[in-house]
C-alpha positions as CSV (number, residue, x, y, z in Angstrom):
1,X,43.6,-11.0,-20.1
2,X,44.8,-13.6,-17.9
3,X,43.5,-17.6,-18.9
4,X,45.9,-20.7,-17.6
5,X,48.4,-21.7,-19.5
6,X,47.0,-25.3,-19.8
7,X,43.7,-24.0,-21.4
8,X,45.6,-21.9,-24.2
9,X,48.2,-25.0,-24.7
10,X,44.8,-27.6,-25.5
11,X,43.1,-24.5,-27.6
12,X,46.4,-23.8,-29.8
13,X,46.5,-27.9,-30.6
14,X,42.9,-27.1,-31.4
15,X,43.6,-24.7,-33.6
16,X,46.6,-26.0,-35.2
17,X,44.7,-29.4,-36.1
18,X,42.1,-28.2,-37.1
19,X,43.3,-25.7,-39.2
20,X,45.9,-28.4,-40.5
21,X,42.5,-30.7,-41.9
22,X,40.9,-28.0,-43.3
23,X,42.9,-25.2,-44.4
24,X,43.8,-26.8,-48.1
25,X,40.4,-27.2,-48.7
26,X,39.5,-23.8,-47.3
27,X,42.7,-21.8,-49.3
28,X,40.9,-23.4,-52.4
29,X,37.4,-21.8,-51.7
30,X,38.5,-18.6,-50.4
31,X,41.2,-18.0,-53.7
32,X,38.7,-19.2,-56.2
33,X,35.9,-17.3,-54.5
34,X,37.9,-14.4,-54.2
35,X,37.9,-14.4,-58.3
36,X,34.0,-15.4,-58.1
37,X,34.1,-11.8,-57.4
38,X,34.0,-10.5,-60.7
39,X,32.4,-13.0,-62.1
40,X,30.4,-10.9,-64.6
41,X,33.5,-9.1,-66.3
42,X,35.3,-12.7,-66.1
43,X,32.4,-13.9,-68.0
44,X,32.6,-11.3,-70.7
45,X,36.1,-11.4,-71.1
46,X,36.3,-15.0,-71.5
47,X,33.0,-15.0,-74.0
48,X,32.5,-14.6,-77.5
49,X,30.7,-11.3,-78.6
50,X,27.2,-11.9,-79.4
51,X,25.5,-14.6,-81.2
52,X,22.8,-12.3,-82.8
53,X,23.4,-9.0,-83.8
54,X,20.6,-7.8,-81.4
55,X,17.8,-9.0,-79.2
56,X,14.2,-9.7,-80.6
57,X,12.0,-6.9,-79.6
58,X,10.8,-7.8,-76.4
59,X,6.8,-7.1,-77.7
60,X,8.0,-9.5,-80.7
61,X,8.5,-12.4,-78.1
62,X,5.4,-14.2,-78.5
63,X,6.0,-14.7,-82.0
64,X,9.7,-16.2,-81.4
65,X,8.0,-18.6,-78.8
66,X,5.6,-19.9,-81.2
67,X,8.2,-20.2,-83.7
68,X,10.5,-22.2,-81.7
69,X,7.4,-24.6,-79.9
70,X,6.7,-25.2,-83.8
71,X,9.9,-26.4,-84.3
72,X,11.4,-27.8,-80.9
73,X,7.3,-29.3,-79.8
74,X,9.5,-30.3,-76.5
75,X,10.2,-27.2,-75.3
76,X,7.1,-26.2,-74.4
77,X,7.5,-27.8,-70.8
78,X,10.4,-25.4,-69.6
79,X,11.7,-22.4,-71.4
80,X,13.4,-19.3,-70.5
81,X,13.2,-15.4,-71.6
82,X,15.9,-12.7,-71.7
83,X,14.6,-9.5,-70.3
84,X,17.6,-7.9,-70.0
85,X,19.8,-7.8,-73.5
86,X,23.5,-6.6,-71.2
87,X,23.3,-10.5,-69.9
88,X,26.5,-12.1,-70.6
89,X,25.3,-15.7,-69.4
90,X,21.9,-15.1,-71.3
91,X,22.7,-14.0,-75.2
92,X,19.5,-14.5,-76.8
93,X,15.7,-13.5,-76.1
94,X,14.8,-17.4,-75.7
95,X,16.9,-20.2,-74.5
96,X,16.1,-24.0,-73.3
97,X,18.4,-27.0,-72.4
98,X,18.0,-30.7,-73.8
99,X,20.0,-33.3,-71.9
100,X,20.7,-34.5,-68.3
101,X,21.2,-31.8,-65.9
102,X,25.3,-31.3,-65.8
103,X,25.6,-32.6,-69.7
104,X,22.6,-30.6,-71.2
105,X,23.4,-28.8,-74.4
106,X,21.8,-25.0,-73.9
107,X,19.7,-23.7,-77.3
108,X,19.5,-20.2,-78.0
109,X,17.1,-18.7,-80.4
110,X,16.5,-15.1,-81.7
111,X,14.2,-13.7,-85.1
112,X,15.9,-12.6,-87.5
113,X,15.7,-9.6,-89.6
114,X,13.4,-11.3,-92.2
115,X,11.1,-12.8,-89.4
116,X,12.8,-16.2,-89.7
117,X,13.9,-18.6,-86.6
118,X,17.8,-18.6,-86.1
119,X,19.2,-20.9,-83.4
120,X,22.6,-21.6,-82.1
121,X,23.5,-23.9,-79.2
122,X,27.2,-21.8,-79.0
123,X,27.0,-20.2,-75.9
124,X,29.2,-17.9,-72.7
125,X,32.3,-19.5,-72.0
126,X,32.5,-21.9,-68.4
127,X,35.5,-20.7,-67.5
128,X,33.5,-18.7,-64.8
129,X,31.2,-21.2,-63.6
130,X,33.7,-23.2,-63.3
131,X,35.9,-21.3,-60.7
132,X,32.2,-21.3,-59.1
133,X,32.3,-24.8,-58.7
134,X,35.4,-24.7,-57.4
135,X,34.7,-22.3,-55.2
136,X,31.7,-24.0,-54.0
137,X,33.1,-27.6,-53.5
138,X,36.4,-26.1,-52.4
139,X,38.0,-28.8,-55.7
140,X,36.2,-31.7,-54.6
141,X,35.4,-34.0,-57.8
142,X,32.5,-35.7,-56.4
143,X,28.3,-35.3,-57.5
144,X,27.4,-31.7,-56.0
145,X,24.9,-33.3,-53.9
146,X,27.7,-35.5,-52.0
147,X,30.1,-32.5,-52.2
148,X,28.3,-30.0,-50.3
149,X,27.9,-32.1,-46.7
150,X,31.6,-32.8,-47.0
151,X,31.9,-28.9,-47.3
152,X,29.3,-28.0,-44.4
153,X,31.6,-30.5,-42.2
154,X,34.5,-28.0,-43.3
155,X,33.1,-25.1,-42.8
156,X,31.8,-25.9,-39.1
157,X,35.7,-27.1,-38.3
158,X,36.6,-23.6,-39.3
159,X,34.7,-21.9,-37.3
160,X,35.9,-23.9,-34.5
161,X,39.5,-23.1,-35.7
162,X,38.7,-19.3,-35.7
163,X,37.6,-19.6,-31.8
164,X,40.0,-21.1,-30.5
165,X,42.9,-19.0,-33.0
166,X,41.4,-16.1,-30.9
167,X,41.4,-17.7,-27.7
168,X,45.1,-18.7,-27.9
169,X,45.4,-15.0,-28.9
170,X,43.2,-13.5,-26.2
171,X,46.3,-13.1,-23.1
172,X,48.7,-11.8,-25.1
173,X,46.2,-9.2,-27.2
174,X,47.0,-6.1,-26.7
175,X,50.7,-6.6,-26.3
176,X,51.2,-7.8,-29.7
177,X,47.8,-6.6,-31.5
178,X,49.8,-4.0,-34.1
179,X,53.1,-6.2,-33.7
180,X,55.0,-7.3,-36.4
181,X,58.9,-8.0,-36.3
182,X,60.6,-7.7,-39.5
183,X,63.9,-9.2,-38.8
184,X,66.2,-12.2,-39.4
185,X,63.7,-14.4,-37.1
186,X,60.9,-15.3,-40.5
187,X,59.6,-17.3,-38.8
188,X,58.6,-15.3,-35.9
189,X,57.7,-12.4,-38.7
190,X,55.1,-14.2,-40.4
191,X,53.6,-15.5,-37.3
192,X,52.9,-11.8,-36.4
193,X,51.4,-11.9,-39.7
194,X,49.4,-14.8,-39.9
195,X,47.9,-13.3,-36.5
196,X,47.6,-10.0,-37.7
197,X,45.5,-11.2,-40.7
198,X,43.4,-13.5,-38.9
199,X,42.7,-11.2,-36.1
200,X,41.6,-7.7,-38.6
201,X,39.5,-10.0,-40.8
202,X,37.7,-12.4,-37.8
203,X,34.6,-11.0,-39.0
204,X,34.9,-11.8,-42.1
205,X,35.6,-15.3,-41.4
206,X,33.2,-15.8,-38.8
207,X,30.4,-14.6,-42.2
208,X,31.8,-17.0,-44.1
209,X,32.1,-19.6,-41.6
210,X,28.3,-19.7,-40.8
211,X,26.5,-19.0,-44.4
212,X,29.0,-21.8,-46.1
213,X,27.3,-24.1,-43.3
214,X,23.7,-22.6,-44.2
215,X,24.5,-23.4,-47.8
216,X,25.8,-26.8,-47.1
217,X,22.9,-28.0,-45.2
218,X,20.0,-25.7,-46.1
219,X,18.7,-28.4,-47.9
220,X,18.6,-30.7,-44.7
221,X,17.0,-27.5,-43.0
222,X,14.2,-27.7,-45.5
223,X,13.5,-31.7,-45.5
224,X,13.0,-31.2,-41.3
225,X,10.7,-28.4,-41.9
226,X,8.4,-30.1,-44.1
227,X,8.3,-33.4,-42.3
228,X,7.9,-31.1,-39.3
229,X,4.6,-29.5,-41.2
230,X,3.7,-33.1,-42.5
231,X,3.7,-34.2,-39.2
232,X,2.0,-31.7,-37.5
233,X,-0.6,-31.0,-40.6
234,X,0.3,-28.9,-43.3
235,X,-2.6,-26.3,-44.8
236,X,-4.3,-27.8,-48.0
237,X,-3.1,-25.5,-51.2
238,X,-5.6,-25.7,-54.3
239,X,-4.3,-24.6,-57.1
240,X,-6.1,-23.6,-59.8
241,X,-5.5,-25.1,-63.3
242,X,-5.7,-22.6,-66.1
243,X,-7.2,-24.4,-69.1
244,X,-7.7,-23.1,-72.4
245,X,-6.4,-19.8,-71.4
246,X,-3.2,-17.6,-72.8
247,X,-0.4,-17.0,-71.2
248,X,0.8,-13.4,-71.0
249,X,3.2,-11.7,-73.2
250,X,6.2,-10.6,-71.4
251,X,5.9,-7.4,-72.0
252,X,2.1,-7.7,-69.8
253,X,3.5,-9.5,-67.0
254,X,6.7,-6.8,-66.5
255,X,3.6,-4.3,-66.4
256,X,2.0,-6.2,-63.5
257,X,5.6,-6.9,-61.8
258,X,6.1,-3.2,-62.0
259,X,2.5,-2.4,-60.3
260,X,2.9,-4.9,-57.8
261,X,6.5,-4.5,-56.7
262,X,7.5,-1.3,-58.2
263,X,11.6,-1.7,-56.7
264,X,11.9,-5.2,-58.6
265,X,13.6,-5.2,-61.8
266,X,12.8,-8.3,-63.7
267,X,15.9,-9.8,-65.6
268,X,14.9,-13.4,-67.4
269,X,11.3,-15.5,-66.7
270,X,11.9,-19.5,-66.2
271,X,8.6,-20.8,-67.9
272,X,7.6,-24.7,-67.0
273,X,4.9,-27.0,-67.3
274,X,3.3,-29.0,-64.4
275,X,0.3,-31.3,-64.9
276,X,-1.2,-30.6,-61.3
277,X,-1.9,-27.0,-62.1
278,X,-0.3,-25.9,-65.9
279,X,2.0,-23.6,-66.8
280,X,4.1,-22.0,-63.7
281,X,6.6,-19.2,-64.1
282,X,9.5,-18.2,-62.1
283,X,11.1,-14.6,-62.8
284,X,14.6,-13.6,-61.6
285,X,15.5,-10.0,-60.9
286,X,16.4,-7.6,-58.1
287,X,16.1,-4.9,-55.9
288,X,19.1,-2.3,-55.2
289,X,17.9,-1.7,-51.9
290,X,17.7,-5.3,-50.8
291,X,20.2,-8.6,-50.6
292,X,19.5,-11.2,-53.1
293,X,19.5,-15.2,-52.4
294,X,21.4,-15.5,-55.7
295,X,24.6,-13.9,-56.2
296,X,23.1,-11.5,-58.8
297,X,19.2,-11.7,-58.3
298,X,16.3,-12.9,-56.5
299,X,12.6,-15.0,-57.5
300,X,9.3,-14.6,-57.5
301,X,6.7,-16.9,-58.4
302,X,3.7,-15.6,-61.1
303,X,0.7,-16.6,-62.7
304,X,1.4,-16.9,-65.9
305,X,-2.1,-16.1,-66.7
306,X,-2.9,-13.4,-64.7
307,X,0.4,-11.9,-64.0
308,X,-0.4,-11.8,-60.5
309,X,2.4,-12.5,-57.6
310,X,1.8,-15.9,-55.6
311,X,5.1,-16.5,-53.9
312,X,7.3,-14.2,-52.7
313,X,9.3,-16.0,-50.4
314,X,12.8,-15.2,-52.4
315,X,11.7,-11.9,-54.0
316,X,13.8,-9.2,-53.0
317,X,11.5,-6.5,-51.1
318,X,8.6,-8.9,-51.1
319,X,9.9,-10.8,-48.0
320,X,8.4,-11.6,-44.7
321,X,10.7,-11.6,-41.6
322,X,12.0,-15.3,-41.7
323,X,12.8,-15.6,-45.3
324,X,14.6,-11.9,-45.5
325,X,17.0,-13.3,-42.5
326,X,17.7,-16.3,-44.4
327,X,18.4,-13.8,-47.9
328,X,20.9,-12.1,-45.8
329,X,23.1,-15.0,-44.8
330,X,22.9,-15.0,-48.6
331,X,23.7,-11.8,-49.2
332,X,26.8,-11.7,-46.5
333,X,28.6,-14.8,-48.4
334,X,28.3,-13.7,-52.2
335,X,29.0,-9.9,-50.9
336,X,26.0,-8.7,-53.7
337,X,25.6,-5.6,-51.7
338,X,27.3,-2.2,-51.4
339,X,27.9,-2.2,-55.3
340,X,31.6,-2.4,-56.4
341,X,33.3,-1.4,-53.1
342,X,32.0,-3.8,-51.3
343,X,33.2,-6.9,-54.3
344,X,37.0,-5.0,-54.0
345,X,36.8,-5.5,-50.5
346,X,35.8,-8.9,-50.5
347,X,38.1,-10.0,-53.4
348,X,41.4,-8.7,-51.4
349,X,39.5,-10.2,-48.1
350,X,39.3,-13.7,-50.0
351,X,43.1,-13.7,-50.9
352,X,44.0,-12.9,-47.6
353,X,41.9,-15.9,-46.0
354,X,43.7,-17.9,-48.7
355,X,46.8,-16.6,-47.4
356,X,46.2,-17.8,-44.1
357,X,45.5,-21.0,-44.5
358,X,48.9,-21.2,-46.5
359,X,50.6,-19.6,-44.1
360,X,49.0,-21.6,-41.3
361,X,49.9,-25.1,-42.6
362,X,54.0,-24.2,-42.9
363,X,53.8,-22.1,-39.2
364,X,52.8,-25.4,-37.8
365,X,55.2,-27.2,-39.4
366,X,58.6,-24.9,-38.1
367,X,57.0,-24.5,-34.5
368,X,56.4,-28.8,-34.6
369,X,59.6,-28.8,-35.2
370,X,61.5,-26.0,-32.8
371,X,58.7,-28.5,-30.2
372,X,60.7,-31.6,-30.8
373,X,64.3,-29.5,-29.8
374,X,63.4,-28.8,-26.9
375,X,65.2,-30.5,-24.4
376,X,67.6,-32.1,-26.9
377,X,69.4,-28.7,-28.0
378,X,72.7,-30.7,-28.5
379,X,71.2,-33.8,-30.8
380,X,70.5,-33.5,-34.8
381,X,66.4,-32.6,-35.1
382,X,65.8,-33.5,-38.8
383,X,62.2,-33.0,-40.6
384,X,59.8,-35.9,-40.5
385,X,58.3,-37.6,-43.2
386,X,54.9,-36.3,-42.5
387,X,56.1,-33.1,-41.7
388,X,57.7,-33.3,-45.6
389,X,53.9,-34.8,-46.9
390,X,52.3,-31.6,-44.9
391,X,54.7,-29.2,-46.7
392,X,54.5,-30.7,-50.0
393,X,50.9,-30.9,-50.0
394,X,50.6,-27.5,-49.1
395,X,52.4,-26.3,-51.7
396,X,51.1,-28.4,-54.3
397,X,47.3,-28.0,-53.3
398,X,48.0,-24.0,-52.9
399,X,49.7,-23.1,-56.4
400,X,48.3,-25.8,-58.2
401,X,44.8,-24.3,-57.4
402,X,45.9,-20.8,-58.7
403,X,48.0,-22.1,-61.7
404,X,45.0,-24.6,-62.8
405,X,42.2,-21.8,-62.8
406,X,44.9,-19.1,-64.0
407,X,45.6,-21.9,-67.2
408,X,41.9,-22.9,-67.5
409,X,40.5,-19.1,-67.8
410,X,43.7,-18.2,-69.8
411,X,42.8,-21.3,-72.6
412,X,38.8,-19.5,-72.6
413,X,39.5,-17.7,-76.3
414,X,41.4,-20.4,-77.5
415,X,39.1,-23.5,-76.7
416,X,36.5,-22.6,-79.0
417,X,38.6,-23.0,-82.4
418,X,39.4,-26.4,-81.5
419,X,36.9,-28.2,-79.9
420,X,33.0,-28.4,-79.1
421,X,33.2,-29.5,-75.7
422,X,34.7,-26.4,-74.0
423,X,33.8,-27.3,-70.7
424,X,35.1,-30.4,-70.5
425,X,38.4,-29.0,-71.6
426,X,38.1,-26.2,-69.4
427,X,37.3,-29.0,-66.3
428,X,40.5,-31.3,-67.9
429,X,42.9,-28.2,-68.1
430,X,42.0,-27.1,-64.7
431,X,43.1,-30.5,-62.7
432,X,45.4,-31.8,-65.0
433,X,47.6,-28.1,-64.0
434,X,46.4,-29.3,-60.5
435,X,47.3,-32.5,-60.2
436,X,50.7,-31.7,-62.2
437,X,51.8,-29.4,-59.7
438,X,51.1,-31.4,-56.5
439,X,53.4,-34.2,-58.0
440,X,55.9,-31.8,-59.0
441,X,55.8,-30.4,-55.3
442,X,56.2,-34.2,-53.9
443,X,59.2,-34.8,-56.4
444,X,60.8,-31.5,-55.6
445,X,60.0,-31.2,-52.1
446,X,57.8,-28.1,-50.2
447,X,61.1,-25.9,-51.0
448,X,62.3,-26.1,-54.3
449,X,58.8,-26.5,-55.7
450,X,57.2,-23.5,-54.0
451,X,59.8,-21.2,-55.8
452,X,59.2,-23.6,-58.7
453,X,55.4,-23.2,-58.8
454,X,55.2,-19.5,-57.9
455,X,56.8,-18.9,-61.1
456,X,54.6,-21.6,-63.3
457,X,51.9,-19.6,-61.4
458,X,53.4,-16.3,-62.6
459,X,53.7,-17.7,-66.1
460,X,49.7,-19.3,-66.5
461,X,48.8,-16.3,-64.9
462,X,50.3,-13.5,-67.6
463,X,48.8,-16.5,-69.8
464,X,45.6,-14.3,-69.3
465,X,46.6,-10.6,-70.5
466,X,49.1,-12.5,-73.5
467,X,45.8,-14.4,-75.0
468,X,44.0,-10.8,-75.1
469,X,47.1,-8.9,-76.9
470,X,46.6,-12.2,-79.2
471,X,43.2,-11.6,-79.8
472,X,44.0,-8.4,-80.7
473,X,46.8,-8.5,-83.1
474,X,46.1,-11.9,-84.9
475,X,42.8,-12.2,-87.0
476,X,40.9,-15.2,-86.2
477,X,42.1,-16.0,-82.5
478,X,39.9,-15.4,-80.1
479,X,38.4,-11.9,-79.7
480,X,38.9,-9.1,-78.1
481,X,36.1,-7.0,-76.1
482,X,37.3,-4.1,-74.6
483,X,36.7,-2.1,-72.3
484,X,35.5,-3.2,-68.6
485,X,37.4,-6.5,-69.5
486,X,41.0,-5.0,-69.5
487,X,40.0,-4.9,-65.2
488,X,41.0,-8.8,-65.9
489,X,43.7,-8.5,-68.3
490,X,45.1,-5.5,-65.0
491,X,44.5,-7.6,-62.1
492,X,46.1,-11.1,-63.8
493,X,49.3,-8.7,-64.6
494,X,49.4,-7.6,-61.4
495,X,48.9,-10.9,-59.5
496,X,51.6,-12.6,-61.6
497,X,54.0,-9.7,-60.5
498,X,53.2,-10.8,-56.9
499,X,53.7,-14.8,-57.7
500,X,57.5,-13.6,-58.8
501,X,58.5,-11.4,-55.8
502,X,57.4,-13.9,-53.5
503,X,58.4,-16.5,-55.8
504,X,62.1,-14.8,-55.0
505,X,61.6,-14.2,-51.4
506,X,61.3,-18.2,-51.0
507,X,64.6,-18.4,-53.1
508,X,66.1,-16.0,-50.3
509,X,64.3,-17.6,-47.8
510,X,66.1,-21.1,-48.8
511,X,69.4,-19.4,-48.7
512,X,68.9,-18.6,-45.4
513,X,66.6,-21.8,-43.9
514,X,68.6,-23.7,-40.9
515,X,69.2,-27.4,-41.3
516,X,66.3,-28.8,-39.4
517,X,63.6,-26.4,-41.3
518,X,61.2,-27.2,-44.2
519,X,62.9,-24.8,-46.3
520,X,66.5,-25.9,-45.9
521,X,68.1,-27.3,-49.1
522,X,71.8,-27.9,-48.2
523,X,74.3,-25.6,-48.5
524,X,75.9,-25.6,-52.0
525,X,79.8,-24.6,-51.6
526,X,81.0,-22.5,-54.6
527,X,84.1,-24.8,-55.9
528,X,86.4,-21.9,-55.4
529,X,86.0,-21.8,-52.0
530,X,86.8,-25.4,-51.8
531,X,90.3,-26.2,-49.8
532,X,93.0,-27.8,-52.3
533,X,93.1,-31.6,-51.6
534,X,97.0,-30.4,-51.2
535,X,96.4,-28.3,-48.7
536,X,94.0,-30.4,-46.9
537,X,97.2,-32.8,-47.0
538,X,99.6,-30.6,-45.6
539,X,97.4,-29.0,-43.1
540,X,96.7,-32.7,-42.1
541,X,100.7,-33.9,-41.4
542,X,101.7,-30.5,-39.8
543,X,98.4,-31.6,-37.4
């Protein structure tokens, strides 16, 4: 395909800029989403085994309610019920939270044997829901709400990075499409890569590209609609306020689910109480055949009274056209489809968008620089000061993200014995690693600290599997669940494997860098092969 050269020139600066303003933020959504991937046996791995010995029977429910409204009398505005007993984030039958949203300390309640109330307020690790947040505000410490505009403006950028990357591709496509020279040129080599990479996963990107925007502004979306319906005249809705009426037991309302949408499978009910109209009830489940708006389940809204379905808006199955479009921009970001193929796939498709971006950021760094040669061959071309910042930052942002959540989820069994505020630790370990590492990079420079932090990522990484043979062999340390958890113990063995070889490629790579490159170190001149200062003397007077 033929396009001018000046179009392709302007699109690759596009590109390259772009990419160079967003790609840290966007290697720290796509790693730590790529690990948001397997959330669930994260979750287990990193939790304590159960708080109870087993669930209240779920008929007994009503009983445990009125047991715990006796004794918390505040809980009776919002409560939730455990259908499901395999829910790691949900370990007893009845759980509320007391405190402002983002400090609230989580209660949860079962009967015990004898009929009496026990309560604990220990709950799942948030070692997972922290990579979440991470994932979600690509690191950003700021409030969620200001976050998540600051991502949306991120997430539009990339998309306009991916179209022009594949415009800048587009006349030389099929030439170098399946191309990749392996040879003394790296540079050139991982240039076929990074194109390679981007090109096979474009759609991929271009998914993740649009639903991040949806996410960030969805909100927005929803403000214009309803001033759109205020304006215009919105329908009058006239609720009806139960009084002096009993709720339904659980077990009544799963009945009713089941006759009204029999493909739903209800996993915890949100009870809370609104003046206006009562007692409302939210319950979150799924469908196998259908996307979900959550990464694990959808929500309908029942009567508590009747059991009866009156929104089904996010419900899974129960959707009209608009709202199951919106559900599957959903479903295409959090990959909650397909079953376990489809999470593999999009776990190896996250690393490699995290890849990219590294890879990105240092290409544009060595092609700047082979830019400014040209034309002045014969003069000394030195790095810049900003391109030193770029490569520094890079490295520091890239492995400081993986070492921070590798030490963080690593400290998950250990936490607990020493302290009562877990996630804050967990929050402190994660950026203190992070932080740590970018001023290591900035000391050391984007060379000696990549090969440097590669192998602190290597070592918090094995962190993982070494705290489970721990668990295992010393009484009192943490614990040790078993089975589907060894997939993390597997995966952090083998990723820490990775961080050395490549950790030992860069070594080689610095070895080999010319003097003008990011990567060059100076040349260190074994003293053997140093001339005599005699012999410099008497080559000097025979000159």
């Amino acid at each position: 395909m033929k396009i001018r050269s000046d179009i392709v020139r302007m699109y690759r600066d596009i590109h390259s800029w772009v990419g160079i303003v967003c790609g840290l933020g966007l290697f720290i959504a796509f790693y730590a989403g790529a690990i948001t991937m397997f959330e669930g046996p994260l979750n287990r791995w990193a939790s304590e085994p159960r708080l109870f010995a087993e669930h209240t029977p779920l008929e007994k429910t009503p009983e445990l309610v009125e047991k715990v409204l006796a004794e918390y009398p505040q809980v009776a505005d919002r409560y939730e019920i455990t259908l499901d007993a395999g829910l790691v984030d949900r370990p007893a039958r009845v759980m509320w939270n007391v405190g402002p949203r983002g400090a609230a300390t989580t209660y949860y309640a079962e009967l015990a044997e004898d009929g009496s109330l026990q309560v604990h307020t220990e709950g799942p690790s948030a070692a997972g829901q922290l990579v979440d947040d991470i994932h979600q505000q690509v690191g950003i410490l700021l409030d969620h709400d200001i976050a998540m505009p600051i991502v949306g403006i991120v997430s539009l950028m990339y998309f306009i990075a991916l179209v022009s990357g594949v415009i800048v591709l587009l006349p030389t496509l099929i030439k170098d499409l399946f191309i990749l020279r392996i040879g003394k040129n790296l540079k050139r080599m991982w240039l076929d890569f990074h194109n390679a990479l981007g090109l096979f996963s474009l759609p991929f990107h271009i998914i993740m590209a649009l639903t991040a925007v949806v996410f960030a502004f969805h909100d927005l979306f929803y403000i214009s609609q309803w001033t759109l319906l205020e304006k215009n005249g919105r329908p009058e809705v006239h609720e009806e306020v139960h009084e002096h009426r009993e709720i339904l037991a659980p077990q009544q309302i799963v009945a009713r689910l089941e006759e009204q949408a029999p493909g739903f499978i209800p996993l915890y009910m949100q009870f809370h109480y609104e003046e206006d109209h009562g007692m409302e009830l939210l319950v979150s489940g799924n469908n196998p055949r259908h996307g979900t708006r959550a990464p694990n389940y959808g929500i309908a809204a029942v009567d508590p009274y009747t059991g009866d379905l009156t929104v089904t808006d996010y419900m899974p199955g129960e959707q009209n056209g608009w709202s199951a479009t919106l559900t599957s921009f959903f479903s295409l970001h959090f990959g909650n489809f397909g079953g376990s193929p489809v999470r593999w796939l999009y776990f190896l498709l996250g690393l490699a968008g995290a890849v990219l971006f590294y890879t990105g950021n240092l290409l544009w760094i060595e092609t700047h620089r082979k830019k400014r040669r040209k034309g002045y061959e014969h003069l000394e071309v030195k790095q810049t000061g900003g391109s030193k910042f770029l490569g520094a930052l890079t490295v520091g942002i890239s492995f400081g993200c993986i070492a921070g959540i590798s030490a963080t989820i690593a400290s998950a069994k250990a936490l607990p014995l020493w302290t009562e505020a877990v996630a804050t630790w967990h929050t402190g370990i994660y950026y203190a690693v992070f932080f740590l590492a970018c001023a290591w990079a900035f000391y050391r420079g984007a060379a000696k600290g990549a090969v440097d932090l590669l192998y602190a990522s290597a070592l918090a990484t094995l962190l993982i599997p070494a705290a489970s043979v721990l668990s295992a062999i010393v009484p009192g340390f943490g614990w040790n669940h078993g089975g589907s958890t060894y997939l993390i113990d597997i995966v952090a063995i083998v990723g820490a494997g990775c961080f050395v070889f490549l950790a030992r490629k860069t070594l080689k790579r610095i070895h080999s860098a010319p003097e003008d490159s990011i990567w060059y170190v100076g040349k260190v001149v074994p003293e053997a092969s140093q001339p005599h200062p005699q012999q410099v003397a008497e080559n000097a007077s025979g000159a």
